[in-house]
Backbone as XML, in Angstrom:
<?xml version="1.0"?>
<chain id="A" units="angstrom">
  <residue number="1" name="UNK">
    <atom name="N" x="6.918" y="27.940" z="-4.759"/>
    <atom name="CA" x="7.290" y="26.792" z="-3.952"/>
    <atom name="C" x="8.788" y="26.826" z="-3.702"/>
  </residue>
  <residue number="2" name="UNK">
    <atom name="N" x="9.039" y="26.311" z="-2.351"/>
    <atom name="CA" x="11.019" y="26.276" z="-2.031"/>
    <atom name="C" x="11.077" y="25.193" z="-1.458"/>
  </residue>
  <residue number="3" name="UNK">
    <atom name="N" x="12.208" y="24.897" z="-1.047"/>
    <atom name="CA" x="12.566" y="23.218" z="-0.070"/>
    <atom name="C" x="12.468" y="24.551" z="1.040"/>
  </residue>
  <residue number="4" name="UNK">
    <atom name="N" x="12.163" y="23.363" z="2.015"/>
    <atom name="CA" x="12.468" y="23.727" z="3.020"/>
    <atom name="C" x="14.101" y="24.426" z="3.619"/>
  </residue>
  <residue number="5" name="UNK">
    <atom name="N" x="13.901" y="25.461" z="4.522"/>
    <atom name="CA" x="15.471" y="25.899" z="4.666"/>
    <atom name="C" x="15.556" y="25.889" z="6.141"/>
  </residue>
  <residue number="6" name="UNK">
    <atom name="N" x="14.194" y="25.862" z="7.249"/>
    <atom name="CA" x="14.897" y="25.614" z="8.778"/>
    <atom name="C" x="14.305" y="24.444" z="9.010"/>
  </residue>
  <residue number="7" name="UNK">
    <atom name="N" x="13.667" y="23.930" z="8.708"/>
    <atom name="CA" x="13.123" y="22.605" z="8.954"/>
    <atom name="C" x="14.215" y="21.548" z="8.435"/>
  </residue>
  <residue number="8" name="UNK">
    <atom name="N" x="14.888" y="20.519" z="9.389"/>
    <atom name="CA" x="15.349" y="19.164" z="9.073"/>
    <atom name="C" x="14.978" y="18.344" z="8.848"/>
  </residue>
  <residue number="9" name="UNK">
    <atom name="N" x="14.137" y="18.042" z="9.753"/>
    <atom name="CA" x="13.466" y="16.850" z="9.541"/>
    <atom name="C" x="12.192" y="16.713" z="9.930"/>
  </residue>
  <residue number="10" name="UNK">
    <atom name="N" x="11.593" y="15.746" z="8.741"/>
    <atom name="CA" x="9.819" y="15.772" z="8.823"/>
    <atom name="C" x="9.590" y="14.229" z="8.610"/>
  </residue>
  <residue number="11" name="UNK">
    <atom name="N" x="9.481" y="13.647" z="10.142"/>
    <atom name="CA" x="9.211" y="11.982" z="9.159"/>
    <atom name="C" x="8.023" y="11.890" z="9.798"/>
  </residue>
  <residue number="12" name="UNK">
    <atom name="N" x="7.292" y="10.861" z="9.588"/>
    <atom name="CA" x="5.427" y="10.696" z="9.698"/>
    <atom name="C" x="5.595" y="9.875" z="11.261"/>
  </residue>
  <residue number="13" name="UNK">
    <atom name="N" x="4.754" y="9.948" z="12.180"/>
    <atom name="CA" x="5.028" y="9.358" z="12.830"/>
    <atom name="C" x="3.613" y="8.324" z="13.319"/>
  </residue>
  <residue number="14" name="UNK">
    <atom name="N" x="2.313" y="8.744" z="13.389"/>
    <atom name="CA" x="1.265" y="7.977" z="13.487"/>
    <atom name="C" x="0.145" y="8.740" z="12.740"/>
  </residue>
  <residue number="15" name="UNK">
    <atom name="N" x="-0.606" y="7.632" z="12.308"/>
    <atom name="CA" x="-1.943" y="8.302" z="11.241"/>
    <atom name="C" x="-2.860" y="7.238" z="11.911"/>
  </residue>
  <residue number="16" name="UNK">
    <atom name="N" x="-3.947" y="8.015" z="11.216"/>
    <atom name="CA" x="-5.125" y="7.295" z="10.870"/>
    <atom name="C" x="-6.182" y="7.446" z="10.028"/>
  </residue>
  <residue number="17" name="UNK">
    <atom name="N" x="-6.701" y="5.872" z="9.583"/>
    <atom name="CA" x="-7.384" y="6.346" z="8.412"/>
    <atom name="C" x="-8.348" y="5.725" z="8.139"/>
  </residue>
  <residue number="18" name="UNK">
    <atom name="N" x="-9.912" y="6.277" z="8.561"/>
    <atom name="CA" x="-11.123" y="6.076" z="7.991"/>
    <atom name="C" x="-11.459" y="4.895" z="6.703"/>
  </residue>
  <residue number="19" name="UNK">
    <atom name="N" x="-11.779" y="4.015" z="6.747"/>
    <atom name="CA" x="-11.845" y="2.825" z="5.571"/>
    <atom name="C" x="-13.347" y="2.705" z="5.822"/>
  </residue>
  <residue number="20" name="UNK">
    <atom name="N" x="-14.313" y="2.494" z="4.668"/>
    <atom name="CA" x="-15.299" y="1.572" z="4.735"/>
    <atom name="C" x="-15.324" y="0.575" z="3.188"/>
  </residue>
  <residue number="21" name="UNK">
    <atom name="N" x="-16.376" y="-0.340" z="3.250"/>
    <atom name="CA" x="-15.816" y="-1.071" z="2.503"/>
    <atom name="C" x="-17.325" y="-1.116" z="1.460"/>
  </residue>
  <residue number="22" name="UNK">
    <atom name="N" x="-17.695" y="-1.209" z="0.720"/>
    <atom name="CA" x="-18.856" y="-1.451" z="-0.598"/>
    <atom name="C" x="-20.120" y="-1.784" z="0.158"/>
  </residue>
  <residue number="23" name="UNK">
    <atom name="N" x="-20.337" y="-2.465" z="0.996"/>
    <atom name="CA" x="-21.668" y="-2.325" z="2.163"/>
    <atom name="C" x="-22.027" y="-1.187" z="3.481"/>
  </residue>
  <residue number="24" name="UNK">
    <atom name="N" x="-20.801" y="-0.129" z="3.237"/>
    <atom name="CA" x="-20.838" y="0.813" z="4.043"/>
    <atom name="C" x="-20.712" y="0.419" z="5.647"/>
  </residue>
  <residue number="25" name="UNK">
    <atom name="N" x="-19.674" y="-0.757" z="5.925"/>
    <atom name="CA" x="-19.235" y="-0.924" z="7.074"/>
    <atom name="C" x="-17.739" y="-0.598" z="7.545"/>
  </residue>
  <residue number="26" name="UNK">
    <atom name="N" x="-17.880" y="-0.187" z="8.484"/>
    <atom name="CA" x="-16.690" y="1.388" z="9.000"/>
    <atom name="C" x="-15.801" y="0.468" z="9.479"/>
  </residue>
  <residue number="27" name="UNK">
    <atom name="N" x="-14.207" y="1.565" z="9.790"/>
    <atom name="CA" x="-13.173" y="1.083" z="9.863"/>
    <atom name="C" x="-12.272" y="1.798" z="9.830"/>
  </residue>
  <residue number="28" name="UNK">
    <atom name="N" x="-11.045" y="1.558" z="10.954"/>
    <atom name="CA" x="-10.459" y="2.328" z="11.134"/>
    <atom name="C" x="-8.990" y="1.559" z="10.783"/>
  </residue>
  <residue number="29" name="UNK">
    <atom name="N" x="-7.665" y="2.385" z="10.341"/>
    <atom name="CA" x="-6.356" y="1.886" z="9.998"/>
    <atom name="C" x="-5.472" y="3.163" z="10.401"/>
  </residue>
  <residue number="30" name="UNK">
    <atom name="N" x="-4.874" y="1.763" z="11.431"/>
    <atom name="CA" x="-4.100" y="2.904" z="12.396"/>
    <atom name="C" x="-2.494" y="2.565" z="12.056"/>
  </residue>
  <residue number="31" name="UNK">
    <atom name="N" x="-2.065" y="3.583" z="11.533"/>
    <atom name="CA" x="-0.277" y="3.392" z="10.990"/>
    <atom name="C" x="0.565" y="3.678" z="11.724"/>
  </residue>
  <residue number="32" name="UNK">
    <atom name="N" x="1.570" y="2.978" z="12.376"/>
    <atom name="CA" x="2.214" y="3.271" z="13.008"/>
    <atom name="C" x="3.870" y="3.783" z="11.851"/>
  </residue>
  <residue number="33" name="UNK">
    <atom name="N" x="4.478" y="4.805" z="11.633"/>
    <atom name="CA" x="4.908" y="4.995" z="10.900"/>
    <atom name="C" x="6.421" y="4.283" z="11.067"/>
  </residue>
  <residue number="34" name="UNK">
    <atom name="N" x="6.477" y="5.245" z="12.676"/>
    <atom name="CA" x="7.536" y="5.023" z="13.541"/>
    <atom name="C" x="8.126" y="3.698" z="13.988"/>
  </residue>
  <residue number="35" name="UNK">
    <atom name="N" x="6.965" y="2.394" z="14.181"/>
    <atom name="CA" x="7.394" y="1.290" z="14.274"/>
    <atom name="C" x="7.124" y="0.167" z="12.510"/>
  </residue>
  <residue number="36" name="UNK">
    <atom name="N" x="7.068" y="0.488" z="11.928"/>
    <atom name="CA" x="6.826" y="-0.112" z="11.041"/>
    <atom name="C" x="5.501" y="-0.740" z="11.081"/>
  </residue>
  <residue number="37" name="UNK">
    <atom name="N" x="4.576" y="-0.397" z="11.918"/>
    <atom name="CA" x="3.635" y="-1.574" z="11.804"/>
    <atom name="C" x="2.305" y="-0.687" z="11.731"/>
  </residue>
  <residue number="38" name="UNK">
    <atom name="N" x="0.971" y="-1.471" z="11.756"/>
    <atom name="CA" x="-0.185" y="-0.769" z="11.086"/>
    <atom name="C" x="-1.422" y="-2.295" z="12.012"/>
  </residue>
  <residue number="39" name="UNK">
    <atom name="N" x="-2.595" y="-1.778" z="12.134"/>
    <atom name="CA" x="-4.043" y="-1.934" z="12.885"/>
    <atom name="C" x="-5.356" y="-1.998" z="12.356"/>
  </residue>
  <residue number="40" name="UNK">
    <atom name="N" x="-5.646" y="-2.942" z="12.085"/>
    <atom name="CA" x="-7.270" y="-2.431" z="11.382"/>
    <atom name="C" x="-7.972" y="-2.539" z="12.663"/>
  </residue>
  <residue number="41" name="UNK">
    <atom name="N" x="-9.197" y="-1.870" z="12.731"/>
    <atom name="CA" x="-10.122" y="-1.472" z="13.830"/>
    <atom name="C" x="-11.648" y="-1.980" z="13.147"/>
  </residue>
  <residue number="42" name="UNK">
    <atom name="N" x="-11.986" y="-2.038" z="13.974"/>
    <atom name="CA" x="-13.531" y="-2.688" z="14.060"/>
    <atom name="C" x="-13.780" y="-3.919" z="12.818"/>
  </residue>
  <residue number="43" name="UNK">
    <atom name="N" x="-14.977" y="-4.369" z="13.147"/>
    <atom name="CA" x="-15.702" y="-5.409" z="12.712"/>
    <atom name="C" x="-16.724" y="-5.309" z="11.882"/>
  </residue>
  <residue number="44" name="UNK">
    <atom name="N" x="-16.646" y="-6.543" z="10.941"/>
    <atom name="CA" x="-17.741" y="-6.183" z="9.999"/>
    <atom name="C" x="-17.269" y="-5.773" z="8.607"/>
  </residue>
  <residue number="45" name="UNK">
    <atom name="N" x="-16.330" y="-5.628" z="8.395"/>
    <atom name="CA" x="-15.328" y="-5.059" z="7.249"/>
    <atom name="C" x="-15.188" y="-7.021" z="6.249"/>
  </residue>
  <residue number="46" name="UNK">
    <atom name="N" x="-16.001" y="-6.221" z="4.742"/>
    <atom name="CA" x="-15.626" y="-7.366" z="3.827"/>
    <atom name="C" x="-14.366" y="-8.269" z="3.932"/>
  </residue>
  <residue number="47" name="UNK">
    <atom name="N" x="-14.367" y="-9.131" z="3.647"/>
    <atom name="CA" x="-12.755" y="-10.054" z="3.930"/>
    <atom name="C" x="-11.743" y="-9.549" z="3.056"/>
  </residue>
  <residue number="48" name="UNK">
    <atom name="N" x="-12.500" y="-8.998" z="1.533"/>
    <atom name="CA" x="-12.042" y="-8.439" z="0.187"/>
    <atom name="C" x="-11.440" y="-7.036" z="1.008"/>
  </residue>
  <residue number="49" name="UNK">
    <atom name="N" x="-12.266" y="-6.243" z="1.244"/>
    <atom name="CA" x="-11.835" y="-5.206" z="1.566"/>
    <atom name="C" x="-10.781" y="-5.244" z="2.663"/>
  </residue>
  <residue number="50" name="UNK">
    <atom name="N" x="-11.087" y="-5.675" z="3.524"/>
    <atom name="CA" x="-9.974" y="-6.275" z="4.731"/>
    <atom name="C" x="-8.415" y="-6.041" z="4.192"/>
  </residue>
  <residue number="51" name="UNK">
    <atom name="N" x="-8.550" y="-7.218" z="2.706"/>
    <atom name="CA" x="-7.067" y="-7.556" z="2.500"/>
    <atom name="C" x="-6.805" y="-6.255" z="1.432"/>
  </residue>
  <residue number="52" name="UNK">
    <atom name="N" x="-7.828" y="-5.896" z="0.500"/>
    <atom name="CA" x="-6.938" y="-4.531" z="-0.207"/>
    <atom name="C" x="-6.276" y="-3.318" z="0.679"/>
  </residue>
  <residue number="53" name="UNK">
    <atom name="N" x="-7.264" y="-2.985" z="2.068"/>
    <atom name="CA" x="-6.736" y="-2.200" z="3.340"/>
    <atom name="C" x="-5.490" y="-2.523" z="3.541"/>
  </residue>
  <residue number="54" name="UNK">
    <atom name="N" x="-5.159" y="-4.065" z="3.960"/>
    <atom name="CA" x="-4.185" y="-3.939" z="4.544"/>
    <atom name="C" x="-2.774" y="-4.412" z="3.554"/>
  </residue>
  <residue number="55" name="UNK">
    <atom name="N" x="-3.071" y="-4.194" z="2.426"/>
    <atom name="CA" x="-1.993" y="-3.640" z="0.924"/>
    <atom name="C" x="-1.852" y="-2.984" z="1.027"/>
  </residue>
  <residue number="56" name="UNK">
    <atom name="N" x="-2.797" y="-1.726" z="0.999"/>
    <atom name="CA" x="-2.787" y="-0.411" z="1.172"/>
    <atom name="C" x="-1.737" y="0.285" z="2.101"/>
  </residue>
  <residue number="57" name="UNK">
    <atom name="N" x="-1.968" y="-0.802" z="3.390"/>
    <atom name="CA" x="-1.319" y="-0.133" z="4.618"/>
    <atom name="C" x="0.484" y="-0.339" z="4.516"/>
  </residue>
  <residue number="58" name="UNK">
    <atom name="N" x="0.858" y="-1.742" z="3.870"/>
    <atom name="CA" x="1.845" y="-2.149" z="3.721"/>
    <atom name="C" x="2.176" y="-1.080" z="2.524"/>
  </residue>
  <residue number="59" name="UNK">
    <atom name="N" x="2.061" y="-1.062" z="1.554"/>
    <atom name="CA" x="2.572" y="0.229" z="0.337"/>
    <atom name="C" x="2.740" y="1.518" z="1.389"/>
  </residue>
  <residue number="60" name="UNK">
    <atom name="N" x="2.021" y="1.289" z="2.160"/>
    <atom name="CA" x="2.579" y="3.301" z="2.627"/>
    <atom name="C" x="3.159" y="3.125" z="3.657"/>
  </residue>
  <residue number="61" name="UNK">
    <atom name="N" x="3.684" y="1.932" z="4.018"/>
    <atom name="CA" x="4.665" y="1.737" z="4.986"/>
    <atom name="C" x="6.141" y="1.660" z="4.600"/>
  </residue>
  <residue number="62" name="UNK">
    <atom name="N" x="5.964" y="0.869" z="3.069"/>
    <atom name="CA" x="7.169" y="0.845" z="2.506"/>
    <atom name="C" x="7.851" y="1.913" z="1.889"/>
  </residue>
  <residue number="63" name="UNK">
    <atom name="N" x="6.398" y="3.146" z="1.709"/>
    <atom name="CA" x="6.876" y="3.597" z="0.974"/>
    <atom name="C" x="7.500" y="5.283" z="1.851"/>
  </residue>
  <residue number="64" name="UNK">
    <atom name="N" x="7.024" y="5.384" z="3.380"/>
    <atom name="CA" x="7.045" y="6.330" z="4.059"/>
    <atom name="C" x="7.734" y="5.832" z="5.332"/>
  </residue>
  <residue number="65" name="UNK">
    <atom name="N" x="7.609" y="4.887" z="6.262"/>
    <atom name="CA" x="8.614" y="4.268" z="7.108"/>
    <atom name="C" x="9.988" y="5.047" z="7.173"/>
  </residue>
  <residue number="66" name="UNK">
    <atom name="N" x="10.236" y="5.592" z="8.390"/>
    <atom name="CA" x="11.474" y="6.375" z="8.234"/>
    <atom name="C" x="11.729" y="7.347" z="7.663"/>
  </residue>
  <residue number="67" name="UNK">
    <atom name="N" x="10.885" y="7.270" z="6.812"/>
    <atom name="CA" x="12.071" y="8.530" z="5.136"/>
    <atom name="C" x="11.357" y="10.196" z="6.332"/>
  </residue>
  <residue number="68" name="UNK">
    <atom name="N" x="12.427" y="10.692" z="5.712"/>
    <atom name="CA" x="12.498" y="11.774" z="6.262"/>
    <atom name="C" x="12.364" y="13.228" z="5.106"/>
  </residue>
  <residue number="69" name="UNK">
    <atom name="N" x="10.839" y="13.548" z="5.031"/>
    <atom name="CA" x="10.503" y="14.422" z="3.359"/>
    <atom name="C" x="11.038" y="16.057" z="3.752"/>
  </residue>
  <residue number="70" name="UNK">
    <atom name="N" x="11.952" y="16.107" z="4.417"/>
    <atom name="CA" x="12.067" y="17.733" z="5.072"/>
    <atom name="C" x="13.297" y="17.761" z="3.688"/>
  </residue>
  <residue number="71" name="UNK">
    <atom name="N" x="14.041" y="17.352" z="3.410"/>
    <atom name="CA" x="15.159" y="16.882" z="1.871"/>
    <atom name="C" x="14.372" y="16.977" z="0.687"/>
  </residue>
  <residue number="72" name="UNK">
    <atom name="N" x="13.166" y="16.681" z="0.230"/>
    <atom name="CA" x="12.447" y="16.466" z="-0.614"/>
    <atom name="C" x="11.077" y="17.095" z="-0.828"/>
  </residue>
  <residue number="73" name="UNK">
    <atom name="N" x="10.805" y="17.521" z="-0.195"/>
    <atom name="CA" x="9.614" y="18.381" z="0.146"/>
    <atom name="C" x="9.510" y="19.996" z="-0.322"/>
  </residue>
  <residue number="74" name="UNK">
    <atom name="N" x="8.646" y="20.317" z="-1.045"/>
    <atom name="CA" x="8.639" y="21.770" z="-1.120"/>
    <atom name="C" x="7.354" y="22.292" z="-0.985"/>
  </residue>
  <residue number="75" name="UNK">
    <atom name="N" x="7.387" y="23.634" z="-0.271"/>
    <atom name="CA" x="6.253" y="24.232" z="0.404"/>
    <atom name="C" x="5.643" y="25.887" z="-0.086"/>
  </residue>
  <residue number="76" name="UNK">
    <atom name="N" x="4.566" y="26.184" z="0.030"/>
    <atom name="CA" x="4.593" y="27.531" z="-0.534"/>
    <atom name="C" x="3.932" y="27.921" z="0.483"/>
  </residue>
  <residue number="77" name="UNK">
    <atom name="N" x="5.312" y="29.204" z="1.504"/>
    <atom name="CA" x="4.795" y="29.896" z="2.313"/>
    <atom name="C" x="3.705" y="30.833" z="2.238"/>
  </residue>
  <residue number="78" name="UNK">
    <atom name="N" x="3.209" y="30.908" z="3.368"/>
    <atom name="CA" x="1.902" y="32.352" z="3.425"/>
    <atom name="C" x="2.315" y="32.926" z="4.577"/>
  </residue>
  <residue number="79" name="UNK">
    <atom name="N" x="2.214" y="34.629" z="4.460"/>
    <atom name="CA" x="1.943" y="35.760" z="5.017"/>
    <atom name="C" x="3.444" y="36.010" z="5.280"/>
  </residue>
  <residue number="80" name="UNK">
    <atom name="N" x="3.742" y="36.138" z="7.437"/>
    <atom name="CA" x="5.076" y="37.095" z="7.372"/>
    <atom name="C" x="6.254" y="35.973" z="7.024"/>
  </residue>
  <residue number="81" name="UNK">
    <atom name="N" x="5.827" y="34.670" z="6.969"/>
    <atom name="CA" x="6.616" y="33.471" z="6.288"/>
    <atom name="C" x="7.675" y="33.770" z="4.968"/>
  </residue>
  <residue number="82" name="UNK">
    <atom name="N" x="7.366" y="34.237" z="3.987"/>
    <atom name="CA" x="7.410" y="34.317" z="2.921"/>
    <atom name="C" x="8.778" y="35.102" z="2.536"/>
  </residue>
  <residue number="83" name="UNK">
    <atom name="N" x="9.467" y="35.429" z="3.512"/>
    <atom name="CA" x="10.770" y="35.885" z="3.347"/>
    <atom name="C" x="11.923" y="34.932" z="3.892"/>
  </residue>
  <residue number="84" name="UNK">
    <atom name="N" x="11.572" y="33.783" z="4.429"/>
    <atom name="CA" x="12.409" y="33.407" z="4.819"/>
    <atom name="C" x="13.769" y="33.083" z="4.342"/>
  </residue>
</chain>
């Protein structure tokens, strides 16, 4: 494993993420990384589950928002990579 050496910068910019909740009703959580903000999608989602989702969504906002892991990050190249 190395830090990165041509890469600057790596910040998250939109996700998404598959949720269902203990009755097997679907759901989608859409992160916006870049604006700070985050989406739950569809209907039918426990009220319980609803609010641990959108904890969920707030912790990885606080905790990824901005930061930039190209400083902190280490990677283990493969193939003609590996000399860099």
């Amino acid at each position: 494993m190395q830090k990165f050496k041509k890469v600057k910068t790596f910040v998250f910019d939109k996700a998404q993420y598959r949720v269902s909740d203990s009755s097997g009703n679907l759901g989608l959580l859409q992160i916006d990384y870049a604006n700070n903000s985050f989406e739950m999608i569809g209907e039918g989602l426990e009220k319980s589950a609803t609010a641990e989702i959108e904890s969920f969504a707030e912790d990885l906002l606080q905790r990824k928002h901005g930061k930039n892991f190209a400083g902190e990050s280490s990677i283990k190249l493969k193939g003609s990579h590996e000399n860099l």
